[in-house]
N, CA, C and O atoms as CSV, one atom per row, in Angstrom:
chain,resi,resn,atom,element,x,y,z
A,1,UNK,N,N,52.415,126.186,91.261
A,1,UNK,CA,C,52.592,124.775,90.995
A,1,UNK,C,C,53.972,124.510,90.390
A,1,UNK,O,O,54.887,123.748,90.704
A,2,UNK,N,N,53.824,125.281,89.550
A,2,UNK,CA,C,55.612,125.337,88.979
A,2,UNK,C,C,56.616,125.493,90.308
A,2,UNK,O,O,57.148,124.440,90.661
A,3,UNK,N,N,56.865,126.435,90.916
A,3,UNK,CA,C,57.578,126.604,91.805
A,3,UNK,C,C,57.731,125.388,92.816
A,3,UNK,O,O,58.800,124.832,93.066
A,4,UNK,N,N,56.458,125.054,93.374
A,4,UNK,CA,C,56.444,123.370,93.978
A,4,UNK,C,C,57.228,122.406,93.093
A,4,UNK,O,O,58.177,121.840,93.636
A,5,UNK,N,N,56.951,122.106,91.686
A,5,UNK,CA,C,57.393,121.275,91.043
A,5,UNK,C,C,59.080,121.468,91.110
A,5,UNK,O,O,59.764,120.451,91.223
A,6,UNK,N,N,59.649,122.625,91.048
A,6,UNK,CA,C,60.649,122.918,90.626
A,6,UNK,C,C,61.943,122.706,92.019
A,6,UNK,O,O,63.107,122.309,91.954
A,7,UNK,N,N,61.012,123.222,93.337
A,7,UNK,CA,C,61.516,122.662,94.502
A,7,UNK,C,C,61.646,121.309,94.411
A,7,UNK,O,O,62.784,120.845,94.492
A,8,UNK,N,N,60.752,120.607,94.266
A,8,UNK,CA,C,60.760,118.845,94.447
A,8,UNK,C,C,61.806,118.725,93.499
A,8,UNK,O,O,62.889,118.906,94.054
A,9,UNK,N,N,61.887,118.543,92.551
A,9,UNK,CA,C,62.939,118.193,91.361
A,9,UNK,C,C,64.465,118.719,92.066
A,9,UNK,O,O,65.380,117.901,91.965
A,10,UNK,N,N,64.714,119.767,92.625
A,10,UNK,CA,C,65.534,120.299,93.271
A,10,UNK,C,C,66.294,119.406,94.541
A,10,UNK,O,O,67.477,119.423,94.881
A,11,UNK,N,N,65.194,118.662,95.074
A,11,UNK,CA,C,65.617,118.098,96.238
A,11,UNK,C,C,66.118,116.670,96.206
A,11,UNK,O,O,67.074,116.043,96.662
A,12,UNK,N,N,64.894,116.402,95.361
A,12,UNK,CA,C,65.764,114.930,94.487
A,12,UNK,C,C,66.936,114.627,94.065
A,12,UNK,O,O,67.592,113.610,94.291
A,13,UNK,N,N,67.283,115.879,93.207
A,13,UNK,CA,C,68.714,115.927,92.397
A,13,UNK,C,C,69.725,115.993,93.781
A,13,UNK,O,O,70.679,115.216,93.813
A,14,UNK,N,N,69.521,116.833,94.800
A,14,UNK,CA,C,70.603,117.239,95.866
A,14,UNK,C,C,70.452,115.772,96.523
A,14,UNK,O,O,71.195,114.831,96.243
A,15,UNK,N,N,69.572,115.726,97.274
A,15,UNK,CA,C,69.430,113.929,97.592
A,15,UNK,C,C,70.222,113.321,97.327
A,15,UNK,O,O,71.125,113.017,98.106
A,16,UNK,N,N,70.082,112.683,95.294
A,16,UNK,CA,C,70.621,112.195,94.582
A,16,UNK,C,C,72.859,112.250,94.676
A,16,UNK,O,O,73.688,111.344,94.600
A,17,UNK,N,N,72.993,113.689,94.852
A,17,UNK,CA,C,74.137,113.661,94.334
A,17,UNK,C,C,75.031,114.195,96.014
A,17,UNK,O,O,76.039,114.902,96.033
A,18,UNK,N,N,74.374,113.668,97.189
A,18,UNK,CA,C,75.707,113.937,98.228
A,18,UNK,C,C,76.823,113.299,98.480
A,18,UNK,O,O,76.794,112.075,98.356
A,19,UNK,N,N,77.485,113.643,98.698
A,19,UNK,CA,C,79.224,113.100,98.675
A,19,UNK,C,C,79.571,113.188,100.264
A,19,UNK,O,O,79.050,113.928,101.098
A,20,UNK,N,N,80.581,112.240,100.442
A,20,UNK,CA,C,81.163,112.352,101.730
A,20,UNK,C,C,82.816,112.374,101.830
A,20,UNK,O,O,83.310,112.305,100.705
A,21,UNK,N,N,83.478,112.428,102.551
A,21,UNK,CA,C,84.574,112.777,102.653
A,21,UNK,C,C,84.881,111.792,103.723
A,21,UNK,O,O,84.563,112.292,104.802
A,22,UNK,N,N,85.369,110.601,103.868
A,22,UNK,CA,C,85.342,109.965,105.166
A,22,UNK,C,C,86.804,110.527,106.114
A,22,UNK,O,O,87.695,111.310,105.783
A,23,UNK,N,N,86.626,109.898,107.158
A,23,UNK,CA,C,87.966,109.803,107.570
A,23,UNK,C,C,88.461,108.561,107.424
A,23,UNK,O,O,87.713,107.653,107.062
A,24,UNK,N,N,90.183,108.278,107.758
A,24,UNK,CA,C,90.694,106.955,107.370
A,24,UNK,C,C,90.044,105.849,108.469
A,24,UNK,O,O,90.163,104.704,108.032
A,25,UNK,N,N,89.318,105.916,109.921
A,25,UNK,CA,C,88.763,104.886,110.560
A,25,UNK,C,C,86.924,104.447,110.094
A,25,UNK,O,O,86.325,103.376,110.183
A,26,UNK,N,N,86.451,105.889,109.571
A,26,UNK,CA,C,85.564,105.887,109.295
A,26,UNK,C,C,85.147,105.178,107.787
A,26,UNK,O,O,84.052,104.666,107.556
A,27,UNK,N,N,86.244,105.271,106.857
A,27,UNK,CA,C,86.567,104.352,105.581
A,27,UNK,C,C,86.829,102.668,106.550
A,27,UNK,O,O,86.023,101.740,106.618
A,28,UNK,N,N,87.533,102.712,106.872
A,28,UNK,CA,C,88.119,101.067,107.619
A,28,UNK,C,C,87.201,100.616,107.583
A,28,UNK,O,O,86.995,99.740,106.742
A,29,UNK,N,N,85.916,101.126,108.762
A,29,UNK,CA,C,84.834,100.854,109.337
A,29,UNK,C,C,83.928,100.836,108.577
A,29,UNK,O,O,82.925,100.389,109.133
A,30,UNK,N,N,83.745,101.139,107.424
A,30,UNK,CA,C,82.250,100.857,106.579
A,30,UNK,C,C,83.143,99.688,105.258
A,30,UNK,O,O,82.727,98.719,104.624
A,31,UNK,N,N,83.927,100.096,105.283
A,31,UNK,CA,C,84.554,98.451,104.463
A,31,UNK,C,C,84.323,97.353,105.059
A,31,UNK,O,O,83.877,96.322,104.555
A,32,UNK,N,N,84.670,97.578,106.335
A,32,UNK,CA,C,84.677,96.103,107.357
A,32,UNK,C,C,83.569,95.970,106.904
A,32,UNK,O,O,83.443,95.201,105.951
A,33,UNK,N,N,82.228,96.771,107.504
A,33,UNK,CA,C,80.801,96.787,107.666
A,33,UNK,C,C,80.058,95.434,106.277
A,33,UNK,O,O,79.208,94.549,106.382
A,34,UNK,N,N,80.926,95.919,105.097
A,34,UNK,CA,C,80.755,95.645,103.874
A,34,UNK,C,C,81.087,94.255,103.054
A,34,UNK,O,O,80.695,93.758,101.998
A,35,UNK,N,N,82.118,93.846,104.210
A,35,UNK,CA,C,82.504,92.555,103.838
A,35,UNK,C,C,84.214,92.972,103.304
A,35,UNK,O,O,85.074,92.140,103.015
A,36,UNK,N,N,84.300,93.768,103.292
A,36,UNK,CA,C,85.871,93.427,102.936
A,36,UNK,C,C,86.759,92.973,103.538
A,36,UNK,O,O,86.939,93.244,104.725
A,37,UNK,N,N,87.630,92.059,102.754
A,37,UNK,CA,C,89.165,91.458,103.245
A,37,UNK,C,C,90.424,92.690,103.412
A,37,UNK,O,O,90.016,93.845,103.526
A,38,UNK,N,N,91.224,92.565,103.420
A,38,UNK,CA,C,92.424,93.560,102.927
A,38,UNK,C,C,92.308,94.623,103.418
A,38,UNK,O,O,93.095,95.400,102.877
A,39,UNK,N,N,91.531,95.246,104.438
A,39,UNK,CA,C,91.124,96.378,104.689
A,39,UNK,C,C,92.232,97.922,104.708
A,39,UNK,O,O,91.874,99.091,104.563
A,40,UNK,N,N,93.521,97.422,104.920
A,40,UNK,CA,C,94.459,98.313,104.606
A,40,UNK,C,C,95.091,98.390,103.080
A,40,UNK,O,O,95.874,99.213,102.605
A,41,UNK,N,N,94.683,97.634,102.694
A,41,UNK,CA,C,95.124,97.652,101.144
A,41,UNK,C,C,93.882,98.705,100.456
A,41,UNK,O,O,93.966,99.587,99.601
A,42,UNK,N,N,92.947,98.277,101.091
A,42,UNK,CA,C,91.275,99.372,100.150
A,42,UNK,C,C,91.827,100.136,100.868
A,42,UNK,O,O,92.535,100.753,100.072
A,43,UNK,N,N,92.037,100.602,101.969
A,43,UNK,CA,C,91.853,102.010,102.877
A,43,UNK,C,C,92.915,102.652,101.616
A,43,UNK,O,O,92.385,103.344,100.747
A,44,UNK,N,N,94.255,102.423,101.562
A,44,UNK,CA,C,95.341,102.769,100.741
A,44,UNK,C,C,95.250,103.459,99.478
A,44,UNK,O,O,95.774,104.505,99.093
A,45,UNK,N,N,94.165,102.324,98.700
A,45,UNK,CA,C,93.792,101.981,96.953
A,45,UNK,C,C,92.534,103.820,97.708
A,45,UNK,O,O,93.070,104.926,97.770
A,46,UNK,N,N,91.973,103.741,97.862
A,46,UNK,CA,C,90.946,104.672,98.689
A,46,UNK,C,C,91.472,106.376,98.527
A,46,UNK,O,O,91.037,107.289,97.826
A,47,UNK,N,N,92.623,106.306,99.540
A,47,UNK,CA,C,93.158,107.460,99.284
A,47,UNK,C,C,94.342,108.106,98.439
A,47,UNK,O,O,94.659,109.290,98.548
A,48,UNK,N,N,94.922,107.259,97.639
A,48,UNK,CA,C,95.421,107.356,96.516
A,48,UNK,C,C,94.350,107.812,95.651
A,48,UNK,O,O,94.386,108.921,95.117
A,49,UNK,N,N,93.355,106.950,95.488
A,49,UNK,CA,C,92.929,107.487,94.264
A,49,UNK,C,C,91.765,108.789,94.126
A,49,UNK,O,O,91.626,109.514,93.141
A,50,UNK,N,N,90.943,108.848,95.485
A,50,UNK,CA,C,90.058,109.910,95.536
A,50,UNK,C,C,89.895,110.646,96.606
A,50,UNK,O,O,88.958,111.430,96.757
A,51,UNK,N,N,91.158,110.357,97.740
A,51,UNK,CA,C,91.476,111.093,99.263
A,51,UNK,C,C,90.338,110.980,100.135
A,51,UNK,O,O,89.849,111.810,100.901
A,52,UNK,N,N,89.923,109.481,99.800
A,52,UNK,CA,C,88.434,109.098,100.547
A,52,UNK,C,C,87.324,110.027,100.554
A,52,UNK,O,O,86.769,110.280,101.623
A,53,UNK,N,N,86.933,110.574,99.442
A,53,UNK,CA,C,86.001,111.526,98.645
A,53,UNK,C,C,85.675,110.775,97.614
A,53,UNK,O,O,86.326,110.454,96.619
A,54,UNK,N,N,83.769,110.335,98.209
A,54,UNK,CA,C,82.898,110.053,97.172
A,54,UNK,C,C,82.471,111.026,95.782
A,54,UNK,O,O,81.973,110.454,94.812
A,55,UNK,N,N,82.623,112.022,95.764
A,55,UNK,CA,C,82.312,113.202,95.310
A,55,UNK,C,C,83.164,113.214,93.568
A,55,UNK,O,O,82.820,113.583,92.445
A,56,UNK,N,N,84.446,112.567,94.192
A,56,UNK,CA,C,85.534,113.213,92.628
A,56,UNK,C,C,85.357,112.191,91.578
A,56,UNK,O,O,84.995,111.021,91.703
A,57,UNK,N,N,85.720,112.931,90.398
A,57,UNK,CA,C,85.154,112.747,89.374
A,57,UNK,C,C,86.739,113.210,88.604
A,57,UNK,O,O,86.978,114.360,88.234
A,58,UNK,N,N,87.460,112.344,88.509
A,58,UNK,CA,C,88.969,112.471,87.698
A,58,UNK,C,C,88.778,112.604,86.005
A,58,UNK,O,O,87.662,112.344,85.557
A,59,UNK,N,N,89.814,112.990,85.110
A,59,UNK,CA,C,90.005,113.261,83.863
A,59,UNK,C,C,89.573,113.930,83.498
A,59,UNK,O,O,88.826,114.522,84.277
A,60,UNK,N,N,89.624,114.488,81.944
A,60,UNK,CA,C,89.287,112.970,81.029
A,60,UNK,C,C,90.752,112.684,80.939
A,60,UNK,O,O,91.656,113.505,80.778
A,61,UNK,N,N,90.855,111.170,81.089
A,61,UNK,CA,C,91.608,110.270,80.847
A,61,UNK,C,C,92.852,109.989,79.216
A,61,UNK,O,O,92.228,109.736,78.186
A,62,UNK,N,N,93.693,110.018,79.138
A,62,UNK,CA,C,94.028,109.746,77.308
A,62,UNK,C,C,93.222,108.963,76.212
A,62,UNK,O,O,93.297,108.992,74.984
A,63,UNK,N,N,92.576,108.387,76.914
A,63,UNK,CA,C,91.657,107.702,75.813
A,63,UNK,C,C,90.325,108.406,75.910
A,63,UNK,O,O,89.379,107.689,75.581
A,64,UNK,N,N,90.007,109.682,76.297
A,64,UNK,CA,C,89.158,110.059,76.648
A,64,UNK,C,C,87.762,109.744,77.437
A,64,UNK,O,O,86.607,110.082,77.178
A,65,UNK,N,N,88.387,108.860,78.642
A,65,UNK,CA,C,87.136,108.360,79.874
A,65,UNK,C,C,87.530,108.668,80.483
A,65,UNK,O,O,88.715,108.995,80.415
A,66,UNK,N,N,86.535,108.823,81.898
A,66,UNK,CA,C,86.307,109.312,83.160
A,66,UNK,C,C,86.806,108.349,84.310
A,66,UNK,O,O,87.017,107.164,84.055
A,67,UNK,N,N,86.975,108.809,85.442
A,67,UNK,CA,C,87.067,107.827,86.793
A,67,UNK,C,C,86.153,108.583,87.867
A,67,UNK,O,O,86.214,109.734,88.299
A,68,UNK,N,N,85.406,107.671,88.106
A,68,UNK,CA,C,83.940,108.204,89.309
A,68,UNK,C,C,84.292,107.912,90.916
A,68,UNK,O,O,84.752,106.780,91.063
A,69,UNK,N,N,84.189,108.615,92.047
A,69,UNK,CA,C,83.625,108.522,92.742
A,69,UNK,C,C,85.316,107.602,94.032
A,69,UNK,O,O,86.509,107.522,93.741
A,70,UNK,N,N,84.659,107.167,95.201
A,70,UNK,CA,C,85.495,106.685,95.599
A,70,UNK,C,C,87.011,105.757,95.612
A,70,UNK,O,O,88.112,105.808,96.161
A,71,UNK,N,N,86.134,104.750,94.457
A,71,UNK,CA,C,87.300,103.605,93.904
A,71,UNK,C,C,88.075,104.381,92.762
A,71,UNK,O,O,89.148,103.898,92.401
A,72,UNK,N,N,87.561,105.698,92.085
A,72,UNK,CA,C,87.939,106.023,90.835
A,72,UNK,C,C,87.640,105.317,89.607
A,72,UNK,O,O,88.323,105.461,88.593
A,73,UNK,N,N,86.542,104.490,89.685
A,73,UNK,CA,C,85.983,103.669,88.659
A,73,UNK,C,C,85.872,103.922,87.220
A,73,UNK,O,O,85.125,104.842,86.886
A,74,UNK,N,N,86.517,103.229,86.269
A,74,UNK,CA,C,86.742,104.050,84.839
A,74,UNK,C,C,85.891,103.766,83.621
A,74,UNK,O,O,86.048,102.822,82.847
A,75,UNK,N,N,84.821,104.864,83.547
A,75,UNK,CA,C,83.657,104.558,82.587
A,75,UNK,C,C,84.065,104.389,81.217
A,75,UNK,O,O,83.469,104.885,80.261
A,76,UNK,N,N,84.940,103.784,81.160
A,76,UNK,CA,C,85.769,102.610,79.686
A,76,UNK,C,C,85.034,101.388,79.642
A,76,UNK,O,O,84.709,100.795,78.614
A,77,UNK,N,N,84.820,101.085,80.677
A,77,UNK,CA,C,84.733,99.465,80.786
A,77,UNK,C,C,83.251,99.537,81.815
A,77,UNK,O,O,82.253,99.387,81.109
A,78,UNK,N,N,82.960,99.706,83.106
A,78,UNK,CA,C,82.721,99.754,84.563
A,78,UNK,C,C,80.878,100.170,84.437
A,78,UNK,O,O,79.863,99.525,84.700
A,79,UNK,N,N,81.090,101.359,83.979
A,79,UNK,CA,C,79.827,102.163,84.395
A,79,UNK,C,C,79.861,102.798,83.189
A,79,UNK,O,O,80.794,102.776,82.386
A,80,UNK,N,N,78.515,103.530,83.055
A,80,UNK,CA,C,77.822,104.340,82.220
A,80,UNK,C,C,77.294,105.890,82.327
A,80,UNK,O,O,76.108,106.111,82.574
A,81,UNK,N,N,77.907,106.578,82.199
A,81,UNK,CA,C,77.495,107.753,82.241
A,81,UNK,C,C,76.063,108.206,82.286
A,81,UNK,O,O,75.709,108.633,81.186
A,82,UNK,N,N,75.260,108.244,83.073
A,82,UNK,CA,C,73.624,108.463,82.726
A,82,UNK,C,C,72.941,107.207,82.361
A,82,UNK,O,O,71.723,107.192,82.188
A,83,UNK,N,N,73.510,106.388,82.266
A,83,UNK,CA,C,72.361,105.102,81.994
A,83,UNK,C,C,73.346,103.832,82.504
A,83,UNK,O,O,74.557,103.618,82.459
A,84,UNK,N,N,71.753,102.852,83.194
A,84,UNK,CA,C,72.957,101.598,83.243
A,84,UNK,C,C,73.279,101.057,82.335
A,84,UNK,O,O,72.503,100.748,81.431
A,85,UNK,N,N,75.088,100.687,82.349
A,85,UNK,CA,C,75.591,99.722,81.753
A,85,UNK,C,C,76.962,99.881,82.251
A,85,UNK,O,O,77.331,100.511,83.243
A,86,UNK,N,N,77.700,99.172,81.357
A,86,UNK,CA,C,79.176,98.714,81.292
A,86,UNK,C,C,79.525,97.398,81.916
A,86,UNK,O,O,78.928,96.509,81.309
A,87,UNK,N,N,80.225,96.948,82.847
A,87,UNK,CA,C,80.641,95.609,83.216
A,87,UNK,C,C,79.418,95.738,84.503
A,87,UNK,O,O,78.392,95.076,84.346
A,88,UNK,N,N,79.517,96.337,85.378
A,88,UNK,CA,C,79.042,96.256,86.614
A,88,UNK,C,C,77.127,96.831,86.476
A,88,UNK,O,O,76.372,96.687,87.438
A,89,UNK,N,N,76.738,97.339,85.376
A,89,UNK,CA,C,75.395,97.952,85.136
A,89,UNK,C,C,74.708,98.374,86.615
A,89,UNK,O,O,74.031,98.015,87.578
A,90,UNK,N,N,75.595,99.624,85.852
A,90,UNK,CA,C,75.467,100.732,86.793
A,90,UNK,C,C,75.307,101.831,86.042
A,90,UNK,O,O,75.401,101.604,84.835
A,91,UNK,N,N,75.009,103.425,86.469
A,91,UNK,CA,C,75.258,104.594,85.730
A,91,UNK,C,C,76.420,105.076,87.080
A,91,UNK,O,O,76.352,104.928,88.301
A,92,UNK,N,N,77.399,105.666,86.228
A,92,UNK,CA,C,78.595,106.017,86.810
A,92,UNK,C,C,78.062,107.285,87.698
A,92,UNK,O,O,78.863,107.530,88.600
A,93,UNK,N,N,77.123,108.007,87.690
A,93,UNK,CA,C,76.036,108.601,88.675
A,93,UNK,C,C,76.324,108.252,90.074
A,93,UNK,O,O,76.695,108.977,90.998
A,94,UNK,N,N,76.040,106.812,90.032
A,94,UNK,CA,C,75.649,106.355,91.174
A,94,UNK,C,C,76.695,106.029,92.045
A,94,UNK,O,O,76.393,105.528,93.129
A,95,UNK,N,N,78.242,106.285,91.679
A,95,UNK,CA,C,79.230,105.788,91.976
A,95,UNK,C,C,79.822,107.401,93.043
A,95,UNK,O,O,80.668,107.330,93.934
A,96,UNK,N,N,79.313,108.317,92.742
A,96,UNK,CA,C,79.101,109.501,93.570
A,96,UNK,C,C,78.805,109.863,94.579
A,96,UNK,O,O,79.004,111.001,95.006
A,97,UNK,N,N,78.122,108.715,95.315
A,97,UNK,CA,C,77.106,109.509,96.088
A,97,UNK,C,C,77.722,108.645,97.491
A,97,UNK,O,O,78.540,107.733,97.370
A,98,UNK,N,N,77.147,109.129,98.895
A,98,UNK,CA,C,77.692,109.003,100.071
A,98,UNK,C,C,77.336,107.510,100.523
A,98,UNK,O,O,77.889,106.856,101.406
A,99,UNK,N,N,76.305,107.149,99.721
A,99,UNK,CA,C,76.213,105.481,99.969
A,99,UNK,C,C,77.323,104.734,99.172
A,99,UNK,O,O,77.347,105.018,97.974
A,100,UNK,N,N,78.291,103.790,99.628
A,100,UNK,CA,C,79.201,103.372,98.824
A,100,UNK,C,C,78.983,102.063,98.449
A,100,UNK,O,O,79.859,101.476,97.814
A,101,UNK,N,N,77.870,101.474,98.766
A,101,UNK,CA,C,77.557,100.198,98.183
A,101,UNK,C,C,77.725,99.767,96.893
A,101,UNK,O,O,78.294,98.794,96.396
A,102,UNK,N,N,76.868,101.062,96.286
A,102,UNK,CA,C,76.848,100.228,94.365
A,102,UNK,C,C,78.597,100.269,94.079
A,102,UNK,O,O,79.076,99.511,93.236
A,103,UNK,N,N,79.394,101.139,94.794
A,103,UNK,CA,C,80.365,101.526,94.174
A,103,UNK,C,C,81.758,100.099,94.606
A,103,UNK,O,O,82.655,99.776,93.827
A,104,UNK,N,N,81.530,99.483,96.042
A,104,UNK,CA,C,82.087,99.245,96.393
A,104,UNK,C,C,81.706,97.594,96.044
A,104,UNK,O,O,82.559,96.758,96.339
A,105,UNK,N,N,80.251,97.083,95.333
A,105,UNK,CA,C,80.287,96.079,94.828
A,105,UNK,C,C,81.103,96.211,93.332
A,105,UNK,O,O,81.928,95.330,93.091
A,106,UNK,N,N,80.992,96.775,92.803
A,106,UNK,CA,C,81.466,97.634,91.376
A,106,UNK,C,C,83.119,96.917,92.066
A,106,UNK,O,O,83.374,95.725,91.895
A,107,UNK,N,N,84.160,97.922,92.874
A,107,UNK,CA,C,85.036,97.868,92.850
A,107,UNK,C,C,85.279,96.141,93.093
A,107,UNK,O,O,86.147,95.584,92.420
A,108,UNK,N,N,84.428,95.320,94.130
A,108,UNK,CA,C,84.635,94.264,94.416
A,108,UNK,C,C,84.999,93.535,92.991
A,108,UNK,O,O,86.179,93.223,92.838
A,109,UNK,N,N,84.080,93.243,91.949
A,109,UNK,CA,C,84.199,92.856,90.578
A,109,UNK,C,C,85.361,93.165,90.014
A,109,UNK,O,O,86.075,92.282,89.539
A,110,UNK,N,N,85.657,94.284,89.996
A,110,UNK,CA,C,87.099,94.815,89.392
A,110,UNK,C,C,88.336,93.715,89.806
A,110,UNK,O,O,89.019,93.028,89.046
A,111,UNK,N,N,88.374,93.823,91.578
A,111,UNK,CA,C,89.351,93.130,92.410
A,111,UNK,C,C,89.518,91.993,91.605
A,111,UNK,O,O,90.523,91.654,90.980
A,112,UNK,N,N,88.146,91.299,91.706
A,112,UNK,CA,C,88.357,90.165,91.193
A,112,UNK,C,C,88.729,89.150,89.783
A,112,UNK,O,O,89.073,87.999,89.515
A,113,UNK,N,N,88.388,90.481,89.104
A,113,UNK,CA,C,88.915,89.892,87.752
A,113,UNK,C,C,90.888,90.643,87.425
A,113,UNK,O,O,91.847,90.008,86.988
A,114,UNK,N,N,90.858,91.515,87.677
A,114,UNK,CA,C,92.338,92.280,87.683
A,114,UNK,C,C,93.398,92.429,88.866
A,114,UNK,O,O,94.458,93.007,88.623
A,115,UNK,N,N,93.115,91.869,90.273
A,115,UNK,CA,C,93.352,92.290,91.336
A,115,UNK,C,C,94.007,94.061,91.828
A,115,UNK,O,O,93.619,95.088,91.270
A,116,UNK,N,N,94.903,94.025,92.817
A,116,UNK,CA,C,95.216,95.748,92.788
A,116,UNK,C,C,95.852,96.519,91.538
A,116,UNK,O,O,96.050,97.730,91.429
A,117,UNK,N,N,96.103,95.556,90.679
A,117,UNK,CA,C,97.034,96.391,89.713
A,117,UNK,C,C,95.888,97.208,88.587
A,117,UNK,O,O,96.019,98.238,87.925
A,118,UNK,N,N,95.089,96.530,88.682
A,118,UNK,CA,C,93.519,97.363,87.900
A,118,UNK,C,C,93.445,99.187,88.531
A,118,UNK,O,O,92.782,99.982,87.865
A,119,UNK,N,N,94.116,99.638,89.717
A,119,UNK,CA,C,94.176,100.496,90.186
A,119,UNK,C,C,95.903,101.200,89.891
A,119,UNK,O,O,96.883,100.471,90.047
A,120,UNK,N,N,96.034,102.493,89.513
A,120,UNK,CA,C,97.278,102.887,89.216
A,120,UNK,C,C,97.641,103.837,90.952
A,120,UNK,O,O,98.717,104.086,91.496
A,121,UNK,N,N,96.585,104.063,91.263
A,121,UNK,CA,C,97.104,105.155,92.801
A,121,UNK,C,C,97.753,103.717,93.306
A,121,UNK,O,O,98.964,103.705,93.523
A,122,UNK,N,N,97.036,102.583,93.489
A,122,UNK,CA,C,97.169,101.099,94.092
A,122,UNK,C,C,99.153,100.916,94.016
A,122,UNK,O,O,99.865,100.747,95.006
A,123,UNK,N,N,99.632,101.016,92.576
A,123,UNK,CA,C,100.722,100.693,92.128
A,123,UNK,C,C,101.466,101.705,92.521
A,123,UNK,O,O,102.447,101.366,93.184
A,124,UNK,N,N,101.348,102.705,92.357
A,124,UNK,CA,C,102.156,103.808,92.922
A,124,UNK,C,C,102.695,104.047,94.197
A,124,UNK,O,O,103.866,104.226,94.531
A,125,UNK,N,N,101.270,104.014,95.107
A,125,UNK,CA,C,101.800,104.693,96.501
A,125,UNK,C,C,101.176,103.109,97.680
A,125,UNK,O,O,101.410,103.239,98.881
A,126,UNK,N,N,100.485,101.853,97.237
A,126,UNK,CA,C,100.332,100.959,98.107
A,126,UNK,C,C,101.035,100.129,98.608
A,126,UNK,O,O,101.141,99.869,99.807
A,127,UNK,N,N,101.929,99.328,97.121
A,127,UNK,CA,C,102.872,98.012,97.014
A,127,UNK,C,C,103.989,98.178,98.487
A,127,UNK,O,O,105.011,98.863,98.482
A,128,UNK,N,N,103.638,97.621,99.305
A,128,UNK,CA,C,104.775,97.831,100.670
A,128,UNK,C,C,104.894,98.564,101.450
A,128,UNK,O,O,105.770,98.609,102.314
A,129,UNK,N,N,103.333,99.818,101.128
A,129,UNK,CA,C,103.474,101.285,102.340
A,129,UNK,C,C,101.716,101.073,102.847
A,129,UNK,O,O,100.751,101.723,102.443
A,130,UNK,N,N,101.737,99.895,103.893
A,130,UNK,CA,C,100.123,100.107,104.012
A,130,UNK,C,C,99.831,100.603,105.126
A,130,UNK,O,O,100.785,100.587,105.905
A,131,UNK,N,N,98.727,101.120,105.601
A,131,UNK,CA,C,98.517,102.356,106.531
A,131,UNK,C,C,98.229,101.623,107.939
A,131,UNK,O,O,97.437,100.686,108.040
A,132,UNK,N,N,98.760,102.011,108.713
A,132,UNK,CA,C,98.348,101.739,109.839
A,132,UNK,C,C,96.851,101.825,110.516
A,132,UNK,O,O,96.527,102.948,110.903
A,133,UNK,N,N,95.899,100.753,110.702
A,133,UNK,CA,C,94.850,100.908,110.997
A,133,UNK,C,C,94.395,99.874,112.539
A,133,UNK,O,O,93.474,99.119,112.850
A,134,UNK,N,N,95.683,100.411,113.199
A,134,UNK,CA,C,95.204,99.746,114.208
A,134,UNK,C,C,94.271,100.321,115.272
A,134,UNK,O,O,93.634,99.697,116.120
A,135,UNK,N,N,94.315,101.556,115.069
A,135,UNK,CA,C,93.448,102.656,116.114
A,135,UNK,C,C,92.130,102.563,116.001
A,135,UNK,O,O,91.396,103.092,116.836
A,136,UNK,N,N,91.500,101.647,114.599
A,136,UNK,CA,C,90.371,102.125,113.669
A,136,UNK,C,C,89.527,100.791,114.252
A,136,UNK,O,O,88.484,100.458,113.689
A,137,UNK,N,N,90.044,100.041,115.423
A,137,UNK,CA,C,88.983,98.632,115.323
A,137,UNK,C,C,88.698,98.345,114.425
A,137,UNK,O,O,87.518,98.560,114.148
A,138,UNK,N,N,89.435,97.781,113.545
A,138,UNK,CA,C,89.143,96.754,112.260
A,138,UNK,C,C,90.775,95.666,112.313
A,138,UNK,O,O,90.942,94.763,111.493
């Protein structure tokens, strides 16, 4: 029974925590899917900050916080480590995983109160170099 129990708990957690790696048409294409505007500006903000890998998990930061998951979302403000909260009430958990919804409403909120400059990959490598996505049907 233990061993059953211990499988199930096992599968949940893996479930729970898969990551994807998109490619740059395959990012385009589930933004579009999603409602986004700007689609070469996210594709950009995207791989600057986590090389279109749901998976990474940046810092710790100088003030000692984290950045989760695709957008690089910074559990200062955003999300919560293990429990919901922060601006978007979320657990920064959830900002991991291969579904990019919670993450990409999360980032939507951000946009909107800070626009791209809330993002530092954004400032660095976006301002005037945006990617060509004409191959990507979007």
């Amino acid at each position: 029974m233990k061993v059953l129990l211990g499988v199930a708990i096992f599968l949940i957690v893996a479930e729970s925590t898969t990551a994807k790696v998109f490619t740059r048409c395959e990012l385009a294409q589930e933004l579009k899917r999603q409602g986004f505007n700007q689609i070469s500006n996210w594709v950009c903000l995207i791989e600057a900050e986590s090389g279109r890998n749901t998976a990474v998990k940046g810092g710790p930061n100088n003030d000692g916080s984290y950045d989760w998951g695709l957008y690089q979302i910074n559990d200062r403000y955003w999300c919560v480590p293990g429990a919901v909260g922060g601006d978007c009430r979320i657990t920064c958990q959830n900002l991991l995983t291969d579904d990019i919804t919670v993450a990409s409403n999360c980032a939507k909120m951000i946009w909107n109160r800070h626009g791209w400059t809330a993002w530092n990959g954004w400032k660095a490598k976006c301002q005037g170099a945006l990617p060509d996505l004409s191959s990507c049907g979007v």
